[in-house]
BATOR-722953 format. One line per field, with one value per residue (C-alpha): residue number from 1; residue in three letters; chain; x, y, z. Coordinates in Angstrom, 3 decimals, padded with zeros to 6 digits. Example, Ala and Ser with C-alpha at 12.3 -4.5 7.8 and 13.67 -1.06 7.14 Angstrom:
// BATOR-722953
k	[1,2]
r	[ALA,SER]
c	[A,A]
east	[012.300,013.670]
north	[-004.500,-001.060]
up	[007.800,007.140]
//
This chain:
// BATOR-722953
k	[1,2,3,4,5,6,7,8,9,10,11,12,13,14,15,16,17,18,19,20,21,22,23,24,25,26,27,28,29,30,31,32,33,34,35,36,37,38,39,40,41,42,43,44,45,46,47,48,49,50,51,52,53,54,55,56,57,58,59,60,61,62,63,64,65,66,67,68,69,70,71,72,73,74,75,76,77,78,79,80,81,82,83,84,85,86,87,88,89,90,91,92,93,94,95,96,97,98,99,100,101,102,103,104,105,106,107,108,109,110,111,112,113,114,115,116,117,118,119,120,121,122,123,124,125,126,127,128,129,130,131,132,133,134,135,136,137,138,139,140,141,142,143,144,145,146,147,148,149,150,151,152,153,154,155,156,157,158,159,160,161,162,163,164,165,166,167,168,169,170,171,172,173,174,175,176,177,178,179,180,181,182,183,184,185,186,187,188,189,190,191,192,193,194,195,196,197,198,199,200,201,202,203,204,205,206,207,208,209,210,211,212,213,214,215,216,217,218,219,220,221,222,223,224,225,226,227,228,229,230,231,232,233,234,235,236,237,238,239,240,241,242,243,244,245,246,247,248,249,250,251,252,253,254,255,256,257,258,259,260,261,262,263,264,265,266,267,268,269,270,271,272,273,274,275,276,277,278,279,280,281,282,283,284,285,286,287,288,289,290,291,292,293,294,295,296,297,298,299,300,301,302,303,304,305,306,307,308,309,310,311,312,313,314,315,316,317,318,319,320,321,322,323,324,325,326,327,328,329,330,331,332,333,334,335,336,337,338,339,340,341,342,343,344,345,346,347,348,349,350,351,352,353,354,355,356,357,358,359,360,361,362,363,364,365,366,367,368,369,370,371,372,373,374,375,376,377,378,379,380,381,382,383,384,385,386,387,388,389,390,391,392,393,394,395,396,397,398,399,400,401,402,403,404,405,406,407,408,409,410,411,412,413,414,415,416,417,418,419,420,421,422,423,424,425,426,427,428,429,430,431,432,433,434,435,436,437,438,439,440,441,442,443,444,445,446,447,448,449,450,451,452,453,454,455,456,457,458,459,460,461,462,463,464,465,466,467,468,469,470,471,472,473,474,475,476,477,478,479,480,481,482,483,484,485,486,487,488,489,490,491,492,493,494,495,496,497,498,499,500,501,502,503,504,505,506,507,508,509,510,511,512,513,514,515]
r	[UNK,UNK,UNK,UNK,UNK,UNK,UNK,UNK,UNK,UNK,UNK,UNK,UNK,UNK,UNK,UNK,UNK,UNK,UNK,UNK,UNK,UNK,UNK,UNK,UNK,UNK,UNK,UNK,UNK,UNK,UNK,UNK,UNK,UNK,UNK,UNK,UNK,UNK,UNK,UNK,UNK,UNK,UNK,UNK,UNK,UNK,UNK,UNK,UNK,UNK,UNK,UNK,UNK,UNK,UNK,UNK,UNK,UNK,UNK,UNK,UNK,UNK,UNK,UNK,UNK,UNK,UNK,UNK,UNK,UNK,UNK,UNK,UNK,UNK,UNK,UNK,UNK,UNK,UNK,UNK,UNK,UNK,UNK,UNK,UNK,UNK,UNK,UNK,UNK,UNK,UNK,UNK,UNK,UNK,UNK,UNK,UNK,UNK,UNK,UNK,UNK,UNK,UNK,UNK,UNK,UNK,UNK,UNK,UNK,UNK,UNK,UNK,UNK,UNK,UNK,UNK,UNK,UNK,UNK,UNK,UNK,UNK,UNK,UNK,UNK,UNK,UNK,UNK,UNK,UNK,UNK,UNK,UNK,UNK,UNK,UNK,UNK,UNK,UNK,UNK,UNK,UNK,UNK,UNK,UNK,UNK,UNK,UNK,UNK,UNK,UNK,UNK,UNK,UNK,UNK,UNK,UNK,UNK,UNK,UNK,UNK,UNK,UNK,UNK,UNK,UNK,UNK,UNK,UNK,UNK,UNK,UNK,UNK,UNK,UNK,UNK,UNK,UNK,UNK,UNK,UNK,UNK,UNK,UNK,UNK,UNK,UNK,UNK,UNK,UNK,UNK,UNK,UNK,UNK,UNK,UNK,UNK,UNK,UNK,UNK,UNK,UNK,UNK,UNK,UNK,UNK,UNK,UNK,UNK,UNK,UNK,UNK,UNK,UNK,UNK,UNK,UNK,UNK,UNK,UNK,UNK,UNK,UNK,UNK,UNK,UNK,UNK,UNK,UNK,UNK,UNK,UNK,UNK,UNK,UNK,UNK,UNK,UNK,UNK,UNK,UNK,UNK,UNK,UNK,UNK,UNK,UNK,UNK,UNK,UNK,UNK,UNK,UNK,UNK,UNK,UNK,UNK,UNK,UNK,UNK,UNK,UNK,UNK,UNK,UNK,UNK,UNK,UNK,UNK,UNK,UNK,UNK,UNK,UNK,UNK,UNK,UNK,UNK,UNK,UNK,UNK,UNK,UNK,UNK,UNK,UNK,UNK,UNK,UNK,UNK,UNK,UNK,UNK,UNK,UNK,UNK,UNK,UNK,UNK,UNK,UNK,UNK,UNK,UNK,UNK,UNK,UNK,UNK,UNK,UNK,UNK,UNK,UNK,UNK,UNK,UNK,UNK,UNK,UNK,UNK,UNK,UNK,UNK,UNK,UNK,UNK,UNK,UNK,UNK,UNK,UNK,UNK,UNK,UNK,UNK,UNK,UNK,UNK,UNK,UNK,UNK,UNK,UNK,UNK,UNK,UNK,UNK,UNK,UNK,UNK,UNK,UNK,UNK,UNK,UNK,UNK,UNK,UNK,UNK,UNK,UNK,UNK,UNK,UNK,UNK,UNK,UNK,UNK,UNK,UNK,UNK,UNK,UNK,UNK,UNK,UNK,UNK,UNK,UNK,UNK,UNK,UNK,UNK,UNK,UNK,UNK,UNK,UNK,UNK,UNK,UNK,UNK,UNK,UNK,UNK,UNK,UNK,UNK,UNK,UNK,UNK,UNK,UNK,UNK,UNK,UNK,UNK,UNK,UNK,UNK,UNK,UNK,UNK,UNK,UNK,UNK,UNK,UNK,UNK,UNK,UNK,UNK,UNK,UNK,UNK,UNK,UNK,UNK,UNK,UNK,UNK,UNK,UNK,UNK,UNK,UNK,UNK,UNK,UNK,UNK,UNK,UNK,UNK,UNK,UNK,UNK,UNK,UNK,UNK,UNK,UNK,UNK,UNK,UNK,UNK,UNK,UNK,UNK,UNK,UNK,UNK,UNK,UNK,UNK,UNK,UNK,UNK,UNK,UNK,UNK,UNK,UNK,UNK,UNK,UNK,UNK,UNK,UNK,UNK,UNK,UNK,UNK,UNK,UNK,UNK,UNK,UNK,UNK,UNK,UNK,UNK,UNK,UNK,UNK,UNK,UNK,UNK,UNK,UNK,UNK,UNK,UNK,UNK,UNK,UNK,UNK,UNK,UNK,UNK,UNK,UNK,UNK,UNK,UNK,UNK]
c	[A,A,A,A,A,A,A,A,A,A,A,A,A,A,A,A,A,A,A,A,A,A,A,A,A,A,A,A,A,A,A,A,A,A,A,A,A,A,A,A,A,A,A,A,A,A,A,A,A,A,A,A,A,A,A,A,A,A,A,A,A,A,A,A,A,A,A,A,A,A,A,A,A,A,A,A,A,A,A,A,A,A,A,A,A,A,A,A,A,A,A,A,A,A,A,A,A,A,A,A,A,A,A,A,A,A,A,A,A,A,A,A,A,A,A,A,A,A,A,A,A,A,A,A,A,A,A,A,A,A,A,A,A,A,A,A,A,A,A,A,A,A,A,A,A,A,A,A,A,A,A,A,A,A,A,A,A,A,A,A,A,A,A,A,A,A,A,A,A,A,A,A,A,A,A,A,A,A,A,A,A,A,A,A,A,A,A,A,A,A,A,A,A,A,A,A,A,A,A,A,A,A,A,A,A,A,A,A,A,A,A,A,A,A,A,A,A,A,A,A,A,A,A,A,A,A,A,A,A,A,A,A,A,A,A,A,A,A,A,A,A,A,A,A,A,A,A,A,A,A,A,A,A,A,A,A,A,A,A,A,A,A,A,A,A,A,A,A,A,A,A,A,A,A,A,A,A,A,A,A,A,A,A,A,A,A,A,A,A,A,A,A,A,A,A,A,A,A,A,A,A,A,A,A,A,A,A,A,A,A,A,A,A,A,A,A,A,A,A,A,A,A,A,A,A,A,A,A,A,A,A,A,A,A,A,A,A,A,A,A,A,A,A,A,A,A,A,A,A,A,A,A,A,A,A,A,A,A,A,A,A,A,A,A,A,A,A,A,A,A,A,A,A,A,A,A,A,A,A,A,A,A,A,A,A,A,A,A,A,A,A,A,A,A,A,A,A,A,A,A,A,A,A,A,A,A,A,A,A,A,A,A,A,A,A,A,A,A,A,A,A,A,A,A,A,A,A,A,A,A,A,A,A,A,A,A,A,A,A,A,A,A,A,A,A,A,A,A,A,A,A,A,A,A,A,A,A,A,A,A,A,A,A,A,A,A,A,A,A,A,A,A,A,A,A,A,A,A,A,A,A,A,A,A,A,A,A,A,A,A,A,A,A,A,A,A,A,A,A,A,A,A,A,A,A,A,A,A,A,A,A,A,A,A,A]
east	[-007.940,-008.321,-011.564,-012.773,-014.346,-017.158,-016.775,-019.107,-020.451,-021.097,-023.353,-023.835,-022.213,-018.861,-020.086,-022.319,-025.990,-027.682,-026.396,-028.224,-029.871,-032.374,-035.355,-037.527,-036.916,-037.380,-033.803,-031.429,-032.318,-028.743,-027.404,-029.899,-028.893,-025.531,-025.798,-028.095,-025.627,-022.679,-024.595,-025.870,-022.261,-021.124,-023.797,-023.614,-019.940,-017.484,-014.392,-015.630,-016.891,-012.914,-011.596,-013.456,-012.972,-009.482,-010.135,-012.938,-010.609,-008.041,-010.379,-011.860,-008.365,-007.212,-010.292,-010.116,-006.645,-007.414,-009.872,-009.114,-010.368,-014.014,-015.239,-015.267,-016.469,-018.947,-022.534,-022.953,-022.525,-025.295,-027.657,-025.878,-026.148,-023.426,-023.115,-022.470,-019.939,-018.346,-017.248,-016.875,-014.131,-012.916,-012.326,-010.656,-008.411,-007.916,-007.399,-004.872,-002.882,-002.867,-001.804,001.109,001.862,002.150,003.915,006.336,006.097,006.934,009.697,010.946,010.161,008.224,005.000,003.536,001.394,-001.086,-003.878,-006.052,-003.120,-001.270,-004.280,-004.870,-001.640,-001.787,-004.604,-002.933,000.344,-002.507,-004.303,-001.255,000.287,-003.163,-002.624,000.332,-000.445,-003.106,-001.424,001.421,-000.695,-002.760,000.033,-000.629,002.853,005.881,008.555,012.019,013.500,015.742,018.400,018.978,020.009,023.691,026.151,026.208,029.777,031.611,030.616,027.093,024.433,021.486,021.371,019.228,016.250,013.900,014.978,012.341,012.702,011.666,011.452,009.880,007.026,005.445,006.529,004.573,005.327,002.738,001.319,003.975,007.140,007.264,006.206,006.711,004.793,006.187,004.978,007.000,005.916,006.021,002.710,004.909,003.426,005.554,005.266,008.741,009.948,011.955,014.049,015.201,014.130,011.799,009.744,006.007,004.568,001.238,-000.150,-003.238,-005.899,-007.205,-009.814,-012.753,-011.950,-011.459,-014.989,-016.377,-014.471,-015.771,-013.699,-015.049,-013.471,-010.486,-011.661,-010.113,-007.805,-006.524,-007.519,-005.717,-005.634,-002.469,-001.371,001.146,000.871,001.254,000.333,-000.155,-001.889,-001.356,-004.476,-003.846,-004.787,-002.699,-005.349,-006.095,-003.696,-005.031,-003.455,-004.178,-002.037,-002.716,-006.200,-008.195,-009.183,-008.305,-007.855,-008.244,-005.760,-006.024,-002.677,-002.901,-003.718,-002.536,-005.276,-007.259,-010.716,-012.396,-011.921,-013.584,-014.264,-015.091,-011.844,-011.717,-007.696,-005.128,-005.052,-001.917,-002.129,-003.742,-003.836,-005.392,-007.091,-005.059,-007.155,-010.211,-010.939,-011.731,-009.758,-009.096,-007.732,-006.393,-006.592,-005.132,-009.016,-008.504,-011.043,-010.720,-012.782,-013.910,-014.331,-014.640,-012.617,-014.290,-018.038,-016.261,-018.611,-018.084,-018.881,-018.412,-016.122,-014.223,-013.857,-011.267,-008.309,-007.851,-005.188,-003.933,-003.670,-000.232,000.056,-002.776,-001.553,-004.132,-003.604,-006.075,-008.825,-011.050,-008.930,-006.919,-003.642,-003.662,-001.040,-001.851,-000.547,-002.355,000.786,-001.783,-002.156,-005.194,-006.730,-009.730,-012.332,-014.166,-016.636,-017.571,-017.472,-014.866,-011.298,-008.571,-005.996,-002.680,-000.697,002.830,004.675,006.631,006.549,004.908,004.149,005.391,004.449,003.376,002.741,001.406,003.906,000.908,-002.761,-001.678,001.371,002.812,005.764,005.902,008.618,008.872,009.718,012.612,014.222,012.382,011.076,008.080,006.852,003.700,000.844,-003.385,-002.634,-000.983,-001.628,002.195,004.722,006.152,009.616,011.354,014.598,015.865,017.969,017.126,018.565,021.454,022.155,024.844,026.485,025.685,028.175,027.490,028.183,026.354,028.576,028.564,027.942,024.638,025.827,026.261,028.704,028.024,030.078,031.045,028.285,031.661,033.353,030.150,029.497,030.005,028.108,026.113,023.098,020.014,016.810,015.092,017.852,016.830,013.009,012.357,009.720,008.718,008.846,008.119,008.070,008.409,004.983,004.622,008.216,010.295,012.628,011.743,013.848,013.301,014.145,014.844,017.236,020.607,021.993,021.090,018.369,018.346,017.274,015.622,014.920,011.380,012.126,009.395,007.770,007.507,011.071,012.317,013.435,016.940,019.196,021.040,022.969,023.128,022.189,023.985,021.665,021.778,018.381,015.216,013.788,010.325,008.937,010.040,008.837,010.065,009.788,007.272,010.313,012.773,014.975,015.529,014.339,013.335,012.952,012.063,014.212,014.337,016.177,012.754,010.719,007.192,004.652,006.813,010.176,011.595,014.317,016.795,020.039,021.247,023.686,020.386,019.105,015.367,014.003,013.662,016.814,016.419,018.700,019.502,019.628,021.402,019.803,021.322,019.724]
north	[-013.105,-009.733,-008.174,-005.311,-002.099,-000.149,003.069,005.603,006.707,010.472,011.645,014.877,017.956,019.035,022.443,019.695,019.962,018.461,018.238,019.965,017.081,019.020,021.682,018.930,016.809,013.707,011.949,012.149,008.655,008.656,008.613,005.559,003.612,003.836,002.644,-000.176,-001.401,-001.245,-003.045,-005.492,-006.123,-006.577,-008.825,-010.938,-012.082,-009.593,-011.405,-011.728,-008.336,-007.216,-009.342,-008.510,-004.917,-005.777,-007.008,-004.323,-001.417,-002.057,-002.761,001.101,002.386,000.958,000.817,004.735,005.006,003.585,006.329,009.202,011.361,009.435,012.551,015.017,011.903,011.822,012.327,008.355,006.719,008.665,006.144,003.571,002.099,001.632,-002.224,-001.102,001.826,-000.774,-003.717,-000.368,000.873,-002.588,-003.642,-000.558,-001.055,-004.613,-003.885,-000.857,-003.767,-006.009,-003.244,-002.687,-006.552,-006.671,-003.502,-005.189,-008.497,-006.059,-005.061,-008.412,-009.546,-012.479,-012.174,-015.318,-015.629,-017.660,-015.288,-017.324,-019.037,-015.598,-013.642,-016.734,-016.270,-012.872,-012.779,-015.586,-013.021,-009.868,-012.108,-013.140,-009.348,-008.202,-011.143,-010.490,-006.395,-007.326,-009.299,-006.794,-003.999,-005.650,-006.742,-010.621,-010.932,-008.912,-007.972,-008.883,-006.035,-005.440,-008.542,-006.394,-002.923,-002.194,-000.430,002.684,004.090,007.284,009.325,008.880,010.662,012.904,015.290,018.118,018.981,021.590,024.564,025.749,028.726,026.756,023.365,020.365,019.310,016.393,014.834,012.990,011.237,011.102,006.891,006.614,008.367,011.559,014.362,015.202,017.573,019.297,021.135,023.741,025.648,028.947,027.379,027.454,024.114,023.023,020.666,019.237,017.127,014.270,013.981,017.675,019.305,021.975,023.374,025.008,026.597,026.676,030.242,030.242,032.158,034.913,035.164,035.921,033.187,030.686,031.168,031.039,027.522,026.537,027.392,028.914,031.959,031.448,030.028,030.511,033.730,033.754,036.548,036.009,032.423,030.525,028.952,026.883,023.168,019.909,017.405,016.053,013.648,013.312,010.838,008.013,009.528,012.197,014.700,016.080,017.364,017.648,019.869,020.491,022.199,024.866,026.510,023.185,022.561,019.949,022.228,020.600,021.447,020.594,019.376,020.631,024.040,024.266,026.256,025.825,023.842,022.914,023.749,021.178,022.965,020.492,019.807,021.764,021.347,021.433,018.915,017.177,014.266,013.113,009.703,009.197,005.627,003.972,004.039,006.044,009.317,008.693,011.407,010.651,012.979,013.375,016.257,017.347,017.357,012.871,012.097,011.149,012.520,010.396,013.199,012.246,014.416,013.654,014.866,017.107,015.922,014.939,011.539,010.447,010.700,008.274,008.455,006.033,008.012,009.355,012.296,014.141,011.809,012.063,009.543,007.824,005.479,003.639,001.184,-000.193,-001.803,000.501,000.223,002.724,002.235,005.912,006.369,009.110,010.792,008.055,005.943,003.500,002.302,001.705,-000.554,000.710,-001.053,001.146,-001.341,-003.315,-000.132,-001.615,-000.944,-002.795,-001.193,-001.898,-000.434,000.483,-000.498,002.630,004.962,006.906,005.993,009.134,007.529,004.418,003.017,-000.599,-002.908,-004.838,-005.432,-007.648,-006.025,-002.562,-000.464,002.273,004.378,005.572,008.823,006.611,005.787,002.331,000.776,-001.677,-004.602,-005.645,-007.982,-007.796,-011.190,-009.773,-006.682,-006.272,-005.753,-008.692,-007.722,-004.241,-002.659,-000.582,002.631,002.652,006.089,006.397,010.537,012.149,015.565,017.267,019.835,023.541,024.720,023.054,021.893,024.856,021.861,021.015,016.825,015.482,013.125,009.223,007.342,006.189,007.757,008.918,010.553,012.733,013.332,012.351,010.067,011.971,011.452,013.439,012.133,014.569,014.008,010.017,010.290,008.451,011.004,009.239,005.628,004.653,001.022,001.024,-000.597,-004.262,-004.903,-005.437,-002.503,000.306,003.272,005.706,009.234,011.107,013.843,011.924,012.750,009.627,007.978,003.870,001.483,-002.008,-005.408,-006.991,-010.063,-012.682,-014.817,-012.283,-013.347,-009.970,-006.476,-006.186,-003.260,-002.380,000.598,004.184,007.043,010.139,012.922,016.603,017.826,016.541,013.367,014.880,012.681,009.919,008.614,005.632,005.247,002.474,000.917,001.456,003.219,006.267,007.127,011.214,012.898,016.460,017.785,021.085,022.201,021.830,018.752,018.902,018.868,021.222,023.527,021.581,020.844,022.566,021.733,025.120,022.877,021.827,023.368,023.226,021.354,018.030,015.849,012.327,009.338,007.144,003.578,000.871,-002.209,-005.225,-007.403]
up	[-000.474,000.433,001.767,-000.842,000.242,-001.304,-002.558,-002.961,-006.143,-005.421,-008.391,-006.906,-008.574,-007.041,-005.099,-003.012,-004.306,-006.583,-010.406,-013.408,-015.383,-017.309,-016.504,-015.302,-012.773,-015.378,-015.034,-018.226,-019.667,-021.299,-017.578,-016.954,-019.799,-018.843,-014.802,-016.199,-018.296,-015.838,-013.151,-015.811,-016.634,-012.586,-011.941,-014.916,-014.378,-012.898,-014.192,-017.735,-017.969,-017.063,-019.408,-022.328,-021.871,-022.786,-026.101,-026.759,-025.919,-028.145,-030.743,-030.009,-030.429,-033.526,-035.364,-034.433,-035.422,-039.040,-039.558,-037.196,-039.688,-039.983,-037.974,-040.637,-043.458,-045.645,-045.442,-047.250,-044.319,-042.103,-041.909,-040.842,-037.354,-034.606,-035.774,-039.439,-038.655,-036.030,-039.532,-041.331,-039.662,-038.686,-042.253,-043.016,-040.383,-041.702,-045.274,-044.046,-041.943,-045.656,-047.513,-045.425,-045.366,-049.783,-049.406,-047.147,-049.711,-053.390,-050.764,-050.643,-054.042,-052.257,-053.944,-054.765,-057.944,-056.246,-055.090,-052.959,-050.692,-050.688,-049.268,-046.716,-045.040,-045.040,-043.251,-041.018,-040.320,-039.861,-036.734,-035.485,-035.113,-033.478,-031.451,-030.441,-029.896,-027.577,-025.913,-024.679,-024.426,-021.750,-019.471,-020.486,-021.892,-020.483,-023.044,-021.785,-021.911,-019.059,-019.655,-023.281,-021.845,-022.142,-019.569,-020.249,-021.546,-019.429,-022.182,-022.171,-020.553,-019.727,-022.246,-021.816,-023.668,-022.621,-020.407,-017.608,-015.371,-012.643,-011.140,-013.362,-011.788,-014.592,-017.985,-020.161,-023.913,-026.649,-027.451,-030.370,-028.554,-030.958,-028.638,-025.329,-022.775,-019.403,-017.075,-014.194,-011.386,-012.589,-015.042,-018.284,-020.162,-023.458,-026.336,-027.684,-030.317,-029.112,-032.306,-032.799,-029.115,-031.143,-028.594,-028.136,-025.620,-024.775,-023.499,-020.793,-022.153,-020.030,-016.915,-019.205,-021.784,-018.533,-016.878,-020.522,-020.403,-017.159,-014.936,-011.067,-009.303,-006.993,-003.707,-000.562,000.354,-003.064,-005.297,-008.413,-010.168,-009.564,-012.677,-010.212,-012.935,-010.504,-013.278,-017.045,-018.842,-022.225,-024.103,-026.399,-029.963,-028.464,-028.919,-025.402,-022.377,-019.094,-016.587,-013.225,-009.922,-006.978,-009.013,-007.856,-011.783,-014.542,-017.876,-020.837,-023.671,-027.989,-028.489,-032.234,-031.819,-028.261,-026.967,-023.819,-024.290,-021.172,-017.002,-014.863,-011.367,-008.680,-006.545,-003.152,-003.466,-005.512,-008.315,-007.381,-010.035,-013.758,-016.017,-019.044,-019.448,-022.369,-025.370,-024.284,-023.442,-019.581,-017.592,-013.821,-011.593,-007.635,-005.188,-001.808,-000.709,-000.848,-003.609,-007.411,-009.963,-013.543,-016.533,-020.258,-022.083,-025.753,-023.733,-021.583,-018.693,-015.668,-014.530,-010.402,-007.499,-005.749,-002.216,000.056,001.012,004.381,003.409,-000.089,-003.000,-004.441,-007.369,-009.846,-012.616,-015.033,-017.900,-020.339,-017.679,-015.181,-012.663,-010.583,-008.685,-006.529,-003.609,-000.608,002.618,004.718,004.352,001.947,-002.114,-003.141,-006.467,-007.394,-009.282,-011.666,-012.307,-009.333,-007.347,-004.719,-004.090,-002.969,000.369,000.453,003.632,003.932,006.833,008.519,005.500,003.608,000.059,-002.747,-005.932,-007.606,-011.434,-013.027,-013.956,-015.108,-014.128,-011.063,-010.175,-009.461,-008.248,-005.360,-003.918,-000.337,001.595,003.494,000.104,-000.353,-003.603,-002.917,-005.361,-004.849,-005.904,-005.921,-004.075,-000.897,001.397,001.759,-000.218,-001.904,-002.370,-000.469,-001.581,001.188,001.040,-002.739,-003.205,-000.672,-000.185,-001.706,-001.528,-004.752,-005.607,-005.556,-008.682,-012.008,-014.578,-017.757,-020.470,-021.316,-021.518,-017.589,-017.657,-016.571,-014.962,-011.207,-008.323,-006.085,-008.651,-008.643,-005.093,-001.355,000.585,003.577,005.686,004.363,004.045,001.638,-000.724,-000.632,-000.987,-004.225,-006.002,-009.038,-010.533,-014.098,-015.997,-019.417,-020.699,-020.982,-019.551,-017.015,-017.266,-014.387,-013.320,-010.002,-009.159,-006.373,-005.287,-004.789,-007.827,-009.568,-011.712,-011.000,-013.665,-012.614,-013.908,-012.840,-012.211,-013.837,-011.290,-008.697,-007.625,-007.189,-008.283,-009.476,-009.778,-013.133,-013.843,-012.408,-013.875,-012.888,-012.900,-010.216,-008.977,-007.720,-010.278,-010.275,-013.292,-015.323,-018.504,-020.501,-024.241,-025.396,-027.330,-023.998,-026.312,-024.006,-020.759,-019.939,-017.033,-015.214,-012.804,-010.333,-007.758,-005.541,-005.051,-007.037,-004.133,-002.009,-000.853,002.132,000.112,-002.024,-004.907,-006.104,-008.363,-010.356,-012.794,-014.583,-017.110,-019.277,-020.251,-022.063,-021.865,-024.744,-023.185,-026.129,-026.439,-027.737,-029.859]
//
């Protein structure tokens, strides 16, 4: 088993002295509570205490779901106490999930006359679906999803979606697949609908409005605030976005009026990556200066900073336990455990890592700056499984096609094979959650679509995706009904390369399953 390393847990504020509890020097006893309980849950029983926070998560988010609206409710239910709101909402949640279930049975015209049996295997079909749900949402079970995708025809393809003026740099999808959010160098941020492409952009607000928000004057040589966006995050009840890029702060964005909310200050470099944990509010983000800061979005507080990483952190995924999966310049992956205060090092062999993601919460996915895709396992220090020359380089031609539908079909009817290495860097990976179907970009003019093989037996390749520019982001549909992406003719963190034959923005992919 692997040795674990402590991390430290910096509670100082970010500008390096002391944080502001309060006027007196009496310590916030809402800070206490909350460092008595973690350690209470560590030292009880560390396994346990990750386990359960399965279970109690997704009982947060869809007892929130059920009454979203709870916030603005009514003044009856004041005096009631956290246990009492807790079977409140609960039941509501549970009589919601019945309701749906008779629906579905009047449907039918399956209703059976006899009340008490009828309402006993209702409830029987209700635990079984949260059973189920749970089960998939915490990694436990992987949906096979892979073995069902279909070749795609010569007719289909990337269609595009969103138009940028410059180069894609991140692309995130709401929880239930409706909206989508991208980001672009030049700072332009949009919201999209995935059915109809409608688009809305989100406008910064000016200096004044910033610093009343938070945010600290430009540091450095800089003396105007580059709105240069690196990153998104998008949170589960889809009511935040986090941003962050070259102004070394995480903005904080309503998604339903699209105004700007909250700057957290505290990087001393750019903010180069963002994640959401699924089904709270817990923000964590990664800087060129090697650290990772914890916010709460719902507080908008600031909580601690991880330190580990010996160069700029490039990639952070995060699923539904407090744990962190980050990838840096140091050539290493680290697992961070939120909890126990210890991470987990994982070292690549001759490369250096770009970008990683879960497959589950004991296995995950990275791609390499020498066009390798890495499989790995908490169990191991190396990877378990490496496909080499992942993304062989092609010659992309050097004038963009005029329709707005690229064409799929055969890799050398598209381009010719040549020797460049910036062309074959694979700069983003994404699994589609709870499965075994994972795709990678980079900039050889195609996107690459895997099967996860159960078992840890492997990572096969499916089907090519043609697609000209630099894959900066990926992002898979919950269902795996389509796959989207954000290309450029730069890569995100950089200009070392260039594909005039690109051109900007977000493009989706209908993938068929069959059934």
């Amino acid at each position: 088993m692997m040795k674990s390393k402590k991390f430290k847990n910096n509670n100082n504020s970010q500008n390096g002295h002391r944080s502001k509890r309060t006027k007196s020097d009496k310590p916030d006893p809402f800070f206490d509570g909350d460092s008595k309980r973690r350690k209470k849950f560590v030292h009880d029983n560390d396994e346990d205490s990750i386990k359960s926070s399965d279970s109690d998560d997704y009982e947060d988010r869809d007892v929130a779901a059920a009454v979203e609206d709870d916030a603005e409710g009514n003044e009856m239910f004041e005096d009631e106490n956290a246990v009492e709101k807790r079977k409140r909402l609960a039941d509501a949640f549970l009589e919601k999930m019945r309701a749906s279930l008779r629906k579905e049975e009047d449907e039918d015209d399956e209703v059976d006359e006899r009340g008490g049996k009828e309402d006993g295997d209702r409830d029987s079909r209700v635990a079984r679906m949260l059973q189920a749900q749970q089960l998939e949402d915490s990694g436990r079970v992987r949906k096979l999803i892979a073995s069902r995708v279909q070749k795609p025809g010569t007719t289909d393809g990337f269609r595009v979606l969103v138009k940028h003026r410059q180069s894609v740099t991140s692309v995130v999808l709401s929880e239930d697949d409706s909206k989508g959010f991208s980001a672009s160098k030049d700072g332009c941020i949009v919201q999209w609908d995935v059915d109809s492409g409608k688009t809305e952009a989100y406008a910064w607000p000016s200096e004044e409005i910033l610093k009343s928000h938070g945010a600290k004057d430009p540091q450095g040589r800089a003396k105007k605030r580059s709105k240069h966006v690196l990153a998104l995050a998008v949170s589960s009840d889809g009511r935040y976005l986090a941003s962050g890029g070259f102004d070394r702060h995480v903005h904080l964005w309503d998604t339903r009026t699209r105004e700007h909310i909250q700057a957290f200050p505290g990087h001393k470099g750019p903010v180069s990556c963002l994640t959401f944990r699924q089904g709270t509010s817990e923000l964590f983000s990664g800087s060129y200066d090697r650290t990772i800061k914890i916010w709460n979005a719902e507080d908008r507080s600031y909580i601690t900073t991880l330190f580990g990483h010996q160069s700029d952190v490039l990639t952070i995924d995060c699923l539904r336990k407090e744990r962190l999966l980050t990838v840096a310049r140091d050539r290493t992956m680290h697992l961070w455990k939120v909890p126990e205060e210890s991470q987990l090092v994982f070292r690549a062999s001759a490369s250096s890592l770009e970008c990683c993601c879960f497959i589950n919460n004991d296995e995950f996915l990275s791609g390499s700056d020498d066009g390798s895709i890495e499989h790995w396992s908490v169990l191991r220090k190396k990877p378990l499984h490496i496909v080499k020359n992942a993304h062989p380089s092609l010659m992309i031609p050097n004038k963009p096609d005029d329709d707005d539908d690229l064409p799929n079909g055969d890799k050398d009817d598209l381009a010719e094979k040549v020797c460049s290495s910036v062309n074959s860097w694979v700069s983003s990976v994404s699994v589609c959650r709870g499965s075994d179907l994972a795709a990678s970009g980079a900039g050889n003019g195609v996107v690459r679509l895997w099967e996860i093989e159960s078992d840890a037996k492997g990572v096969r390749p499916l089907y090519e995706l043609p697609l000209v520019g630099y894959v900066n982001s990926l992002a898979f549909a919950k269902s795996g009904n389509f796959l989207v992406a954000g290309v450029g003719k730069e890569p995100r963190l950089g200009r070392w390369g260039s594909l005039p034959a690109a051109r900007h923005g977000v493009v989706v992919h209908q993938l068929q399953l069959s059934k």
